[in-house]
C-alpha positions in Angstrom: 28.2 34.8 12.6 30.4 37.3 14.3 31.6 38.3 10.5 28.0 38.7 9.7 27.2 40.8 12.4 30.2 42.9 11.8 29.2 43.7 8.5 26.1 44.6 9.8 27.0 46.7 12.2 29.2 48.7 9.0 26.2 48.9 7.0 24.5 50.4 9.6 27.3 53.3 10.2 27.5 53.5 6.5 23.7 54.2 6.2 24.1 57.0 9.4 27.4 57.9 7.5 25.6 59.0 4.3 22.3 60.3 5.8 20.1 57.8 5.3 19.8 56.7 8.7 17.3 57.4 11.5 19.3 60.7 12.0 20.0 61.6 8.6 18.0 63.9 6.0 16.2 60.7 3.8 13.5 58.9 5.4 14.4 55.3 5.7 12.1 53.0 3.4 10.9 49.7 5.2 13.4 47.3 5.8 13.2 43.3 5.2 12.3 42.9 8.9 9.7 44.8 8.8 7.2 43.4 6.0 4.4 45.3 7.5 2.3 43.7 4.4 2.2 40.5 5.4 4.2 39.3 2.7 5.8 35.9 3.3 9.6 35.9 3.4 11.4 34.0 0.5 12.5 30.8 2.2 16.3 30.4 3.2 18.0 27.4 1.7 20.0 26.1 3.9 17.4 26.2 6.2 15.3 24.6 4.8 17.3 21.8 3.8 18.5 21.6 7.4 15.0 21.7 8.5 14.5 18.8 6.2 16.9 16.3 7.8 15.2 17.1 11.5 11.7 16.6 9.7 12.6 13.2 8.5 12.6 12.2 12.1 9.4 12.5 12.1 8.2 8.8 11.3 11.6 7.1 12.3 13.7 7.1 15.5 17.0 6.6 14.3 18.3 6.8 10.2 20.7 5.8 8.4 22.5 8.3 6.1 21.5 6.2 3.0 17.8 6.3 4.7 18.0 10.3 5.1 19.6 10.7 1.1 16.5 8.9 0.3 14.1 10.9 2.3 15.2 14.3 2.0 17.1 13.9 -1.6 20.3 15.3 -0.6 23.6 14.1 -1.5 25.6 12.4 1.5 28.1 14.4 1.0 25.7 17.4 1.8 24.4 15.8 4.5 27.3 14.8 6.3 27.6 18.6 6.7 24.5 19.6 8.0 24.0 16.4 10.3 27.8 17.3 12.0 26.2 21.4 12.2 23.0 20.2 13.6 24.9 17.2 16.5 27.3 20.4 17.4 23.7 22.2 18.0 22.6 19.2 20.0 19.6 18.5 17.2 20.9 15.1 16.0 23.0 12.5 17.8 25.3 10.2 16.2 24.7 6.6 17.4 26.8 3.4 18.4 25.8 1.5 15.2 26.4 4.3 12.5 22.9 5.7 12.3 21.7 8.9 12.9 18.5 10.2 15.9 17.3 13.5 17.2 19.2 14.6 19.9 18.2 16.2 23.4 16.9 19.6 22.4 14.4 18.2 20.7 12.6 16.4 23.6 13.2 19.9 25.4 11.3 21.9 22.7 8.8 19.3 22.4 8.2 19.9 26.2 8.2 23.5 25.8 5.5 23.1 23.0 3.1 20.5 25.2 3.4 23.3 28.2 2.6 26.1 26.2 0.2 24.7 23.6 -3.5 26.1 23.9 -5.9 25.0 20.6 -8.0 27.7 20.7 -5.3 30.2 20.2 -4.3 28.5 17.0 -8.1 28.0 15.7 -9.6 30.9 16.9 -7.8 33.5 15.0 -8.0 31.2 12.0 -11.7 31.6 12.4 -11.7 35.0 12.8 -9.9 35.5 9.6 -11.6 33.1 7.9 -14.9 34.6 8.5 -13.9 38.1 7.4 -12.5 36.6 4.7 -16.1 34.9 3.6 -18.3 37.2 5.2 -20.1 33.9 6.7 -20.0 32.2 9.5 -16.4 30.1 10.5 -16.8 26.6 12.7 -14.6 23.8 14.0 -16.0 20.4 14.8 -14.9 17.5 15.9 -16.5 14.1 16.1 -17.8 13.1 19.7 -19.0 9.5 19.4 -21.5 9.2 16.9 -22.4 13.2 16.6 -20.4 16.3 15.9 -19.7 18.8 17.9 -19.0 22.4 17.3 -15.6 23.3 19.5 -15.3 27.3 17.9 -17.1 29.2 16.2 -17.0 32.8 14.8 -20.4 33.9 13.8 -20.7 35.9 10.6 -21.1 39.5 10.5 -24.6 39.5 8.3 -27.9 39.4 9.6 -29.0 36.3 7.8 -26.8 33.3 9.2 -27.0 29.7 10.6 -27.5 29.8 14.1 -25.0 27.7 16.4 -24.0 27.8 19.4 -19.8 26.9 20.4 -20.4 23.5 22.1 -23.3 22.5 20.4 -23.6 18.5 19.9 -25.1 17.7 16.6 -26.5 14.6 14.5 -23.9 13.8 11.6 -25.9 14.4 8.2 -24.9 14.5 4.7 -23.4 18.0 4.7 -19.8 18.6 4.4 -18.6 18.8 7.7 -20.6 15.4 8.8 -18.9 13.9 5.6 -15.4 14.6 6.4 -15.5 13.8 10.3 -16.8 10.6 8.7 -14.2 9.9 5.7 -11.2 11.1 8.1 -12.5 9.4 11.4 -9.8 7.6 13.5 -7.1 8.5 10.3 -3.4 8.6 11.3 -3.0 9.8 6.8 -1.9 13.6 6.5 -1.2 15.7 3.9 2.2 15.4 2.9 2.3 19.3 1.6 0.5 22.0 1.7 -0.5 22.7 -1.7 -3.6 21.4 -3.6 -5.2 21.5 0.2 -8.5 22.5 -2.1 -8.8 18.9 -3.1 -9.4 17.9 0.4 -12.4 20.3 1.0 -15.8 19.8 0.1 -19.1 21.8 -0.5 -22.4 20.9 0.2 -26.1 22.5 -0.3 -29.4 22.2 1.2 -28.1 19.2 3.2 -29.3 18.3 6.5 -31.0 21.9 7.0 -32.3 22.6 3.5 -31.5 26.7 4.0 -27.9 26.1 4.7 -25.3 25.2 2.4 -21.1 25.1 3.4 -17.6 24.1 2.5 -15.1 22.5 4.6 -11.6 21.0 4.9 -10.2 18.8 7.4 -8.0 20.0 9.9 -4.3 17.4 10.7 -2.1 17.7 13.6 1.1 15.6 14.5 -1.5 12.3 15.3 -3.5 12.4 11.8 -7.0 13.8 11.4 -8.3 16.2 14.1 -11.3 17.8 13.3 -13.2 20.1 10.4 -13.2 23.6 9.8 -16.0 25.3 8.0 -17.9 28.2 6.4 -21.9 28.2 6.4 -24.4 30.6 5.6 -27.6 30.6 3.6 -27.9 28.7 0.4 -28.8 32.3 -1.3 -25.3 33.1 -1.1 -23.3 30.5 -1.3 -23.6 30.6 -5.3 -20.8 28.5 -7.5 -18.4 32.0 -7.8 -18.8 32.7 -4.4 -18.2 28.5 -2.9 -15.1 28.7 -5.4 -13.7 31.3 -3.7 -14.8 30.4 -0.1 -13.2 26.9 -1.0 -9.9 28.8 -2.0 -9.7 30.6 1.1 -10.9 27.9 3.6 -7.9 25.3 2.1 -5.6 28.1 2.9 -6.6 28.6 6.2 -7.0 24.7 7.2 -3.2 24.2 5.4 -1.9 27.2 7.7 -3.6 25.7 10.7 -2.4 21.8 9.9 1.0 23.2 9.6 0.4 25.0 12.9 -0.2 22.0 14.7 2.5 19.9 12.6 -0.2 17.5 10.5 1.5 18.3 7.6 5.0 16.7 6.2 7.9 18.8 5.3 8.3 18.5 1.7 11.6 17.0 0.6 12.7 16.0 -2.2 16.0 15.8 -4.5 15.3 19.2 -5.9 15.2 20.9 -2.4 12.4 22.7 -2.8 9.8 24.4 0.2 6.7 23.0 1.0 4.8 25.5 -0.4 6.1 25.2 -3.6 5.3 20.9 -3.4 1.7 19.7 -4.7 -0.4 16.7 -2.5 -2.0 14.1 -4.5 -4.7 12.0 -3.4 -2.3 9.9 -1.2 -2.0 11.0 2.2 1.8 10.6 4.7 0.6 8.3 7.3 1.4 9.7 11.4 3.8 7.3 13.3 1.5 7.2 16.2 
């Protein structure tokens, strides 16, 4: 690290040096730390794969190395090495019989996480966007007994829209969003990746109010199936281009927000690749809780 940071620090010089830097004559072109676009960075390997080991926690206490090869598809010989870089770090612990559990940091980030955790400012931005995104209106229910209730809500922009009010209790009907809470109700099952989220989502028309149509996708955290996440709006405008591309957009948003509030697996596998890069089949990971 210090190595890294030296050559840093000569880069830097270098830059000045030439008259590229801040002080020199050339206008500095955005860095990679910027990415002012929004792009997403290209995910570090050995990250990853470290992240990998610490995910397969997730559903078992303590792992054998064979057990981890298995799970994450690395080589023992690979693993060895991360597993004795993560113990140094504190985020695995070697134990009496040979197999391998999270270690002590772990429990403190996991308290740091419960302190600091606040729903709403995970699904209300994801809303927000959302909405924009549609140009309808953007809602997250949950199921309360035998009815739904409407927890956000981000109204849309247009004159013409469904009107609902955040906390509303309604009647489960046929539409989408009465569907899901239904199909996922009580589930521990997540996705176990991120892509092919669309195949979870689900449009309906002139059900239960015969002017309103919607789409929606289920929303996982680190227990299984939370709650739903929708778009609505008159049945006008919800045509088969436009509830294409509202599907599209609302299985991106509900995988971001899943993986937000861990519901969805880290993808492993012996080829090492990201999640995003993984597809999820009908099959859903089941939560160990």
């Amino acid at each position: 690290m210090a190595r890294a940071a030296s050559k840093r620090v000569s880069a830097a010089r270098g830059g000045r040096a030439r008259g590229t830097g801040a002080t020199g004559g050339k206008a500095v072109r955005g860095g990679r730390s910027g990415r002012a676009d929004g792009a997403e960075a290209k995910p570090i390997a050995a990250v990853v794969r470290a992240l990998q080991v610490v995910a397969a926690f997730r559903t078992s206490p303590r792992l054998a190395l064979s057990e981890l090869s298995r799970r994450t598809g690395l080589f023992k010989s690979t693993l060895l090495r991360i597993l004795a870089t993560l113990e140094q770090s504190g985020f695995v612990m070697r134990l009496a019989d040979g197999q391998y559990g999270l270690g002590g940091i772990v429990y403190e980030l996991g308290a740091g996480y419960v302190a600091a955790f606040r729903l709403e400012e995970i699904i209300k931005p994801a809303l927000a966007r959302l909405s924009e995104a549609t140009g309808e209106s953007a809602a997250f229910y949950v199921r309360l007994g035998e009815k739904r209730q409407c927890l956000f809500r981000v109204d849309s922009p247009q004159t013409v829209r469904a009107v609902i009010v955040v906390g509303q209790i309604l009647d489960l009907d046929g539409a989408a969003t009465s569907v899901l809470l239904n199909r996922h109700a009580g589930s521990a099952e997540r996705p176990a990746a991120m892509n092919g989220y669309e195949r979870l989502c689900l449009a309906t028309s002139g059900i239960g109010d015969p002017q309103t149509a919607s789409v929606a996708a289920p929303v996982f955290d680190t227990r299984g199936f939370l709650g739903v996440v929708n778009v609505s709006g008159p049945v006008n405008r919800f045509t088969a281009a436009n509830v294409a591309r509202f599907r599209s957009e609302l299985a991106r948003v509900a995988a971001r927000v899943s993986s937000a509030l861990g519901g969805i697996g880290m993808a492993t596998g012996a080829s090492g690749r990201g999640v995003a890069e993984l597809d999820v089949e009908a099959p859903l990971a089941r939560s160990a809780s």
